[in-house]
C-alpha positions as CSV (number, residue, x, y, z in Angstrom):
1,X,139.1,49.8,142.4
2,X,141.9,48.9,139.8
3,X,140.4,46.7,137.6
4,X,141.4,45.2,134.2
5,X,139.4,42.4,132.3
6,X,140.5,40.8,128.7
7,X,138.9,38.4,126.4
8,X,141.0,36.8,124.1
9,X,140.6,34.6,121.4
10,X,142.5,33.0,118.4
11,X,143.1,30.0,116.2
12,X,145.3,28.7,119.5
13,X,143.7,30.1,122.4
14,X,140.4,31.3,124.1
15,X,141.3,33.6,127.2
16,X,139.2,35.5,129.7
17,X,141.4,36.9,132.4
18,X,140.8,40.2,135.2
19,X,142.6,41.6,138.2
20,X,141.9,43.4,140.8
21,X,145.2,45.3,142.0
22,X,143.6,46.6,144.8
23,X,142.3,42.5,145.9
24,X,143.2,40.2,148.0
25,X,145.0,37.7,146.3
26,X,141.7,35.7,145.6
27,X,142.1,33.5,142.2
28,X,140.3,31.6,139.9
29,X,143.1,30.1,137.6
30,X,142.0,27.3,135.0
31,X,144.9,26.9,132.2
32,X,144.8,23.0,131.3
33,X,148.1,22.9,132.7
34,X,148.1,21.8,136.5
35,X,151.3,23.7,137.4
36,X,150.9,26.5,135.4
37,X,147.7,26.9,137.2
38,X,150.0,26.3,140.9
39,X,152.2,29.3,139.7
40,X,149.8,31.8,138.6
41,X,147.9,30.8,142.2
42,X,151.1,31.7,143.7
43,X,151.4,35.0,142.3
44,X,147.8,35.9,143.1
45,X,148.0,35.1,146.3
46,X,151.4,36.5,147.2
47,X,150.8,40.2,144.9
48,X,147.5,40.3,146.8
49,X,146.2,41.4,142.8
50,X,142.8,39.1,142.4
51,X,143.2,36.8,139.3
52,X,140.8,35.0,137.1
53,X,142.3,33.4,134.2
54,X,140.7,30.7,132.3
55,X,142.2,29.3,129.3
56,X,141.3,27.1,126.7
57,X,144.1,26.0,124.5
58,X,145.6,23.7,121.5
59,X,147.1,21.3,124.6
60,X,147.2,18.7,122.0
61,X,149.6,20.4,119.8
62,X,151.9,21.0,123.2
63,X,151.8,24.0,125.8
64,X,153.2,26.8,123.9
65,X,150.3,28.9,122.9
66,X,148.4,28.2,126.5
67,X,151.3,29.5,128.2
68,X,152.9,32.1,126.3
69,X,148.7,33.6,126.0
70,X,147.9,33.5,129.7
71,X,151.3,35.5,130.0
72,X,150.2,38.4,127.4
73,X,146.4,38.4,128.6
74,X,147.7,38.6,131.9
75,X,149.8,41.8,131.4
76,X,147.2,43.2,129.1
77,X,144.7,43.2,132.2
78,X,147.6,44.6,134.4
79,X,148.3,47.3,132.2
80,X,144.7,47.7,132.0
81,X,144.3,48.4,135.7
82,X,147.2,50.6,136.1
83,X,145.7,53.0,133.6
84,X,147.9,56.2,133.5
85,X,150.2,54.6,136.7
86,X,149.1,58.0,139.0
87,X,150.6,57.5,142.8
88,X,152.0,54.4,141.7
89,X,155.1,53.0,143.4
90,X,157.0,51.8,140.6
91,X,159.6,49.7,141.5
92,X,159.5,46.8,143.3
93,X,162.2,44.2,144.4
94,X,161.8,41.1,146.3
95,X,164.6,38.4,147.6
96,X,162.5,35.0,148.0
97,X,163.7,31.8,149.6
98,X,162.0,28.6,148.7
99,X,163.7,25.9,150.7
100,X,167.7,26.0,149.8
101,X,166.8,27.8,146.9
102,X,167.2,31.9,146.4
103,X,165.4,33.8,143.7
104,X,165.8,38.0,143.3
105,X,163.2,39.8,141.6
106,X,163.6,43.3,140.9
107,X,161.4,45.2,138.4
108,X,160.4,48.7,137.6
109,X,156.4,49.3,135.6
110,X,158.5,51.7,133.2
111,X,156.2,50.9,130.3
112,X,160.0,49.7,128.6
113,X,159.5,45.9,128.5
114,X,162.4,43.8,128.9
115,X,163.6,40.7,130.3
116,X,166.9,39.8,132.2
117,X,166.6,36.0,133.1
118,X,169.1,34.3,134.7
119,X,167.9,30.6,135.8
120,X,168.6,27.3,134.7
121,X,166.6,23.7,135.5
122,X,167.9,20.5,135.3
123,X,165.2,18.8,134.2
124,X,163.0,18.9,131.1
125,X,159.7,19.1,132.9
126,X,158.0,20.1,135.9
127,X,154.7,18.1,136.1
128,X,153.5,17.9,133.0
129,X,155.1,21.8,132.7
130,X,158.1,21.9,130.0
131,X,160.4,23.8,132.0
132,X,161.8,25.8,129.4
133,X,158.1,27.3,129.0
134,X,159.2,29.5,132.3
135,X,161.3,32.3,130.3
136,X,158.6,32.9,127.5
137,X,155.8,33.7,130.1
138,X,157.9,35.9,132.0
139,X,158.8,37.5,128.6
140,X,155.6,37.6,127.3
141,X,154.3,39.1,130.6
142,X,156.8,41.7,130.6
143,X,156.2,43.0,127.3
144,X,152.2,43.2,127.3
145,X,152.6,44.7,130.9
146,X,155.8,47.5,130.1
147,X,157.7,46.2,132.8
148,X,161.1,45.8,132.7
149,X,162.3,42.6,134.6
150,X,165.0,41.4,136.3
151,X,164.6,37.8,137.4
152,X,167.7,35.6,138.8
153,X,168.1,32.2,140.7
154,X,170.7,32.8,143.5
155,X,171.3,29.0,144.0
156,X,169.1,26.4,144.4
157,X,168.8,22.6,143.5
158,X,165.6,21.7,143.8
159,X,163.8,22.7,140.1
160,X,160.2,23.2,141.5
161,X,161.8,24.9,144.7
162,X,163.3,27.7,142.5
163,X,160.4,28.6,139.7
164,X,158.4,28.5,143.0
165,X,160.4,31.2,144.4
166,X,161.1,32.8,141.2
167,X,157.0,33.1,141.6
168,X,156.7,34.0,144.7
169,X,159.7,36.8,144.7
170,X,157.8,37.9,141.4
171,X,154.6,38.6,143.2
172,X,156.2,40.2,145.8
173,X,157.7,42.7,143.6
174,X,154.6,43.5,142.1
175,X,152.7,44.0,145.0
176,X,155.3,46.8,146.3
177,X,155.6,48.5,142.8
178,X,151.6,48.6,141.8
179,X,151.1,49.8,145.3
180,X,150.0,53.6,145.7
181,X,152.4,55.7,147.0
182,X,150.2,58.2,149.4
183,X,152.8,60.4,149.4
184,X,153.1,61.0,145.0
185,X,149.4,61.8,145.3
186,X,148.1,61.8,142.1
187,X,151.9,62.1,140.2
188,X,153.2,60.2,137.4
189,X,156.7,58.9,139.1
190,X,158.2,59.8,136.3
191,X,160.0,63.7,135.7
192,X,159.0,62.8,132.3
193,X,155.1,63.4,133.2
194,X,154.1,59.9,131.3
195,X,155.6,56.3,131.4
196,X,155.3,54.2,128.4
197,X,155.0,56.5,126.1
């Protein structure tokens, strides 16, 4: 089994996350922030990668730290469990509807962390969620996981339709590119030999 477990802790935050990649999209998600918690859910459920992530955090300074940590603890445990990436898939990409809205999700476990976002809400706050919060977890969960991400909202009105789908099409994409590919064996898919390094 592909396993990854991290323990965290700082001035802002005290984190204890693992994965399973190999699960079945059982979770145990505990933030402090209700639909941060909903969103993580998502993606466990929808990757089929087991998640427990529990988070204390300085919620009464706002939601920063909380959010931008689970991202990086997150990825850490990924990158944990994918170890040297042997037989991985790789890539991944996922269109995913939510409603009237469209979100496409493409991304590549390169061990080159970047970001391409390209959605906008029209409102401050989802829940009690600042909206803007969205980017940096994505950002920082790219970065402590190498992947390089490409995340775009189609169309869509609805603002909890589209981060929903943005989710949702995220898991997705993960679930195809963390999958092993029976027919790389044991291989690196990379003609370098390594990824990430």
């Amino acid at each position: 089994m592909r396993t990854g477990s991290i323990a965290r802790t700082t001035h802002e935050t005290d984190i204890q996350v693992s994965v399973n990649l190999d699960g079945t999209g059982t979770f145990d998600v505990s933030t402090g922030i209700g639909f941060l918690d909903h969103m993580i859910e998502q993606f466990s459920r929808h990757s089929l990668i087991d998640v427990k992530c529990h988070v204390r955090g300085d919620l009464h300074v706002d939601q920063h730290h909380t959010t931008e940590d689970s991202a990086i603890a997150l990825g850490q445990a990924i990158a944990q469990a994918l170890g040297d990436k042997k037989g991985i898939t790789r890539y991944g990409t996922a269109y995913s509807p939510m409603d009237e809205a469209l979100a496409r999700v493409a991304l590549d476990i390169s061990g080159r962390p970047v970001l391409v976002w390209k959605a906008e809400f029209t409102q401050p706050r989802l829940g009690e969620m600042d909206t803007e919060l969205f980017e940096h977890w994505f950002q920082s969960i790219s970065q402590a996981a190498g992947i390089t991400l490409h995340i775009e909202c189609l169309y869509g009105s609805n603002n909890h339709h589209i981060i929903e789908g943005i989710y949702k099409g995220f898991a997705r994409a993960m679930r195809s590119a963390v999958e092993i590919d029976p027919r790389k064996g044991d291989a690196v898919p990379s003609t370098k030999g390594i990824l990430g390094g």
